[in-house]
N, C-alpha and C positions, 0 to 999 in steps of 0.2 A: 821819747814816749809821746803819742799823740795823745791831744785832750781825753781822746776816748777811751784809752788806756789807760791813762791816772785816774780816770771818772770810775771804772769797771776796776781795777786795783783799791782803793779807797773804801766803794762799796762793799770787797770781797777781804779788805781791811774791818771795816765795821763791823761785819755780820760773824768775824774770827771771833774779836771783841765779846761781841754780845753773849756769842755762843759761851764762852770761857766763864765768864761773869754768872751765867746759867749754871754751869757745871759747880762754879766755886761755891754758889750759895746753896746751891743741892748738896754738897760735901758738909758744908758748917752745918747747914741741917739737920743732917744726919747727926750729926754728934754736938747738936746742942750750942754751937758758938755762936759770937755775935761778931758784927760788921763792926770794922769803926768809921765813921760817915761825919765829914765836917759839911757844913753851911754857914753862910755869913751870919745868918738870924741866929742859930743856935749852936753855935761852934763845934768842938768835937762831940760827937755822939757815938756811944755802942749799943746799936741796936739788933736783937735778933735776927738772924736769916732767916727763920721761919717769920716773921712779921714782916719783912722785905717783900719776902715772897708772895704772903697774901696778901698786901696793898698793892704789888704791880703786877697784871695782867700779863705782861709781856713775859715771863720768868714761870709761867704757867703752862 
């Protein structure tokens, strides 16, 4: 594979991703569930998908 093909794979890697992540948290939505979402600062967390949702722009 040339650079520019892993570069163009990757992107069309990411953008499966994002999509998926889109889909999933519209799903738990629908039906009330929560995410479970770790960070260093705050360790395991379950947070709503509908509050997911509305803090990030991008899932909109």
């Amino acid at each position: 594979m040339s650079d520019k093909e892993i570069k163009e794979f990757i992107e069309k890697l990411d953008a499966g991703l994002k999509l998926a992540e889109k889909q999933m948290l519209q799903e738990k939505a629908l039906h009330n569930e929560t995410v479970v979402v770790y960070s260093e600062g705050a360790g395991i967390q379950h947070i709503p998908a509908k509050q997911i949702i509305a803090e990030n722009a991008m899932f909109q």
